[in-house]
N, C-alpha and C positions, 0 to 999 in steps of 0.2 A: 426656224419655226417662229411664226407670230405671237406672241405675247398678246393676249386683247387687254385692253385697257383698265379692265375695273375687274381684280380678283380677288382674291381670299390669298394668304398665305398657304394654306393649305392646297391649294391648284397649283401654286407656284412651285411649292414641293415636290407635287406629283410629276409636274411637267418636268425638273428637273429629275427625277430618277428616273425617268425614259428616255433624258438624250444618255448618247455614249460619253466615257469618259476614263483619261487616264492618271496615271500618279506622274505627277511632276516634283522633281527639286530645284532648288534654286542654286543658279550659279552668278553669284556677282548680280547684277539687276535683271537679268535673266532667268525664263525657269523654262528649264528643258524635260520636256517629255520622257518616261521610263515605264512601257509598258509589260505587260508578259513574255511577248513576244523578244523584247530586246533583256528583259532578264534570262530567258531559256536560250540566250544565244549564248551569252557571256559565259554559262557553265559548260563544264566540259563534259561530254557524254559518258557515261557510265553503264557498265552493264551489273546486273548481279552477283554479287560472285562474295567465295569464302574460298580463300587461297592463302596455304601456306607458301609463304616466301623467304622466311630461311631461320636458323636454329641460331640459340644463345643458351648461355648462362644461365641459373636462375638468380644469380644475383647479381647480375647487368639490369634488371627489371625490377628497381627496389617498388615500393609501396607509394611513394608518394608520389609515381608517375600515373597510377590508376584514376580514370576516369571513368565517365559514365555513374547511370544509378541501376545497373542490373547487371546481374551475370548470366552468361548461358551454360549448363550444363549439357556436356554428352553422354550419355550414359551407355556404358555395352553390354553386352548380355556376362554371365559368369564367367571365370575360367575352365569350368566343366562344359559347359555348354558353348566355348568358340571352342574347345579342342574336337570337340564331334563336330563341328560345321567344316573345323580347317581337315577334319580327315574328309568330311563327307563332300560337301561342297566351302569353299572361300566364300566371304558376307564381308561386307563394309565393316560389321562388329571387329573381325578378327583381324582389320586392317587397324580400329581403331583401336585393339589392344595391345595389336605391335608397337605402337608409337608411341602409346601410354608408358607400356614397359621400357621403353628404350630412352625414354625422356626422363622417365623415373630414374631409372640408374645410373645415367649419366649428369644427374641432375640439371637439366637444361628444360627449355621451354623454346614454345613455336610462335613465329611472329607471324601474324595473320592479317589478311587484307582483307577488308569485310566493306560488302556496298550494300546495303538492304535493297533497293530497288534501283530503275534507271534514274528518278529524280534525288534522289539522297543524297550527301555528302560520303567519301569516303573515309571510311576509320581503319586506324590500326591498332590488332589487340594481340593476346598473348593466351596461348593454350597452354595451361598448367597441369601437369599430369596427378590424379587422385586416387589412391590405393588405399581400399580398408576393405580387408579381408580376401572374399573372393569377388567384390566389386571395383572395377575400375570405369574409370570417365575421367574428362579433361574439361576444366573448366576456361572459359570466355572470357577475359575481360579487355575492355578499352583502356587503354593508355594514350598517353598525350605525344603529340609531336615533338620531334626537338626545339623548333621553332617558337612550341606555347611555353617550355621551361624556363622560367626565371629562376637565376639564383644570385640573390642580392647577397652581395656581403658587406655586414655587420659588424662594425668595431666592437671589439670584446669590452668588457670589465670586469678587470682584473681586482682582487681581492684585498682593497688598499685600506680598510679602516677594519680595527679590529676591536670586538664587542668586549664591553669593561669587565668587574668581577662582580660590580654592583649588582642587587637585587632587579634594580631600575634599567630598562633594555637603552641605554646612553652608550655613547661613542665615542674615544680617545680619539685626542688629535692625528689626523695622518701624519706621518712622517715626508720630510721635507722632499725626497722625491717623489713620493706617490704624488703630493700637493701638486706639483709642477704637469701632471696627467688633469686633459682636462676633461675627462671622463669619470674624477671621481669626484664625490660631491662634498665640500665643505663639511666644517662643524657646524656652522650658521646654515645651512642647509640642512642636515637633519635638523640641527635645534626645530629649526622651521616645522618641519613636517612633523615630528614630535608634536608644537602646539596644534596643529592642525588635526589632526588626530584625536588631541586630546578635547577639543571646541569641538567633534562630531559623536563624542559619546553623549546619549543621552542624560545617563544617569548622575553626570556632574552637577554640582550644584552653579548657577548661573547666577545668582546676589553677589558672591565677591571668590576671588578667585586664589584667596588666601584661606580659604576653608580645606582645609589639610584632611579633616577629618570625612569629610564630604566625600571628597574627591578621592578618597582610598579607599570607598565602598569597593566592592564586590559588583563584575558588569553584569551577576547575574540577578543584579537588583531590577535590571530592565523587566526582566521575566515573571519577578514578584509583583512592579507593579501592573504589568498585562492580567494578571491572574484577577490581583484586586478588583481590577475594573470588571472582570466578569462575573466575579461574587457579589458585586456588588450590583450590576444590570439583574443576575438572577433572585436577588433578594427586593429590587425593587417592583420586580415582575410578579410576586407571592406577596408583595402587600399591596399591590392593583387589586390582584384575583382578591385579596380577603376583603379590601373595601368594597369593593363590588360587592360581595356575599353579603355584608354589613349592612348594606345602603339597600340590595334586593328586601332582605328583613323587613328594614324598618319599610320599605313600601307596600308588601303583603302585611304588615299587621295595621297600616293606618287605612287600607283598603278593608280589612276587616272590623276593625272600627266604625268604618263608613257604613 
């Protein structure tokens, strides 16, 4: 398409959102085309589907494997009313009370294949079975693959500095094997953190840092002086208002005057 010579940016715009165009990335000085087309090939075809694919434990499936931000609940009709359906005719209800019960008592749980549509990723979740009264349902949720579990492991520490009798929260030298652990932190390392600590209280006094008396205020002095400052905003807000009242006065009576 010709370009004419003398335009506006705004034509140039236009012209550009009429041709076609696709998303490219770059490889190396190279940038290679990646349109719809070669993304809907790369996935693998999927149909719909909620399939259970096999039984577990319920505590093979702790808590921190739960994903997603919703649950689905199933709900069935009562136990009075699947016992008249299973005498009169079978329903899906009385199939999904069977499994509710049977999973209840054996304490386990169902592992489920869920595709929401043909373009969706597949997930797997876990049906847990829910009794209260004469209500049962099983509820939905996602859990993570094997493959998304990380489980880092964490050197411990161990319990190697033991707190004094003093009033003051200070800490006795470690003992000469703990010290040789280099996971436990010095004396000069708390000392550290201790002044650090003590330099982000507000309520210290900052002139010199031998004021004893100062520095063993109460930190609920912070709180006292928040309070001041707002007795003292609303007291200066009631002597705005009365000099105003003062100053309206003297202007109505020198207009009277007049």
């Amino acid at each position: 398409m010709e370009v004419p010579p003398i335009c506006t940016l705004r034509k140039l715009l236009e012209l550009f959102q009429l041709l076609p165009y696709n998303k490219g990335y770059r490889y190396g000085g190279t940038v290679v085309p990646f349109g719809q087309e070669d993304l809907a090939s790369i996935k693998s075809p999927s149909e719909k589907c909620f399939s259970v694919v096999g039984f577990t434990d319920a505590n093979n499936v702790p808590h921190n494997v739960y994903t997603g931000d919703s649950v689905l609940v199933f709900v069935a009709k009562t136990a009075r009313q699947s016992e008249e359906n299973l005498i009169n005719c079978p329903s899906s209800s009385s199939a999904l009370i069977a499994l509710a019960q049977a999973l209840y008592e054996i304490g386990g749980v169902a592992l489920v294949r869920r595709v929401y549509n043909q373009t969706s990723a597949v997930r797997l979740g876990v049906l847990t079975p829910e009794i209260r009264g004469n209500q049962i349902s099983l509820m939905y949720t996602d859990i993570a693959f094997s493959e998304d579990i990380r489980n880092p492991e964490l050197p411990s520490l161990p319990l190697s500095c033991k707190p004094s009798s003093s009033t003051t929260e200070r800490y006795e030298k470690p003992s000469s094997n703990n010290m040789l652990h280099k996971y436990c932190p010095s004396a000069e390392q708390l000392s550290a953190m201790d002044s650090f600590i003590d330099s982000m209280m507000l309520s210290y006094s900052d002139a010199s840092d031998d004021d004893n008396e100062t520095n063993k205020e109460d930190e609920n002095d912070v709180a006292k002086n928040s309070s001041k400052k707002v007795k003292s905003s609303i007291l200066f807000q009631c002597n705005r208002k009365s000099l105003f009242s003062i100053q309206f006065t003297t202007l109505l009576t020198l207009l009277n005057v007049a």
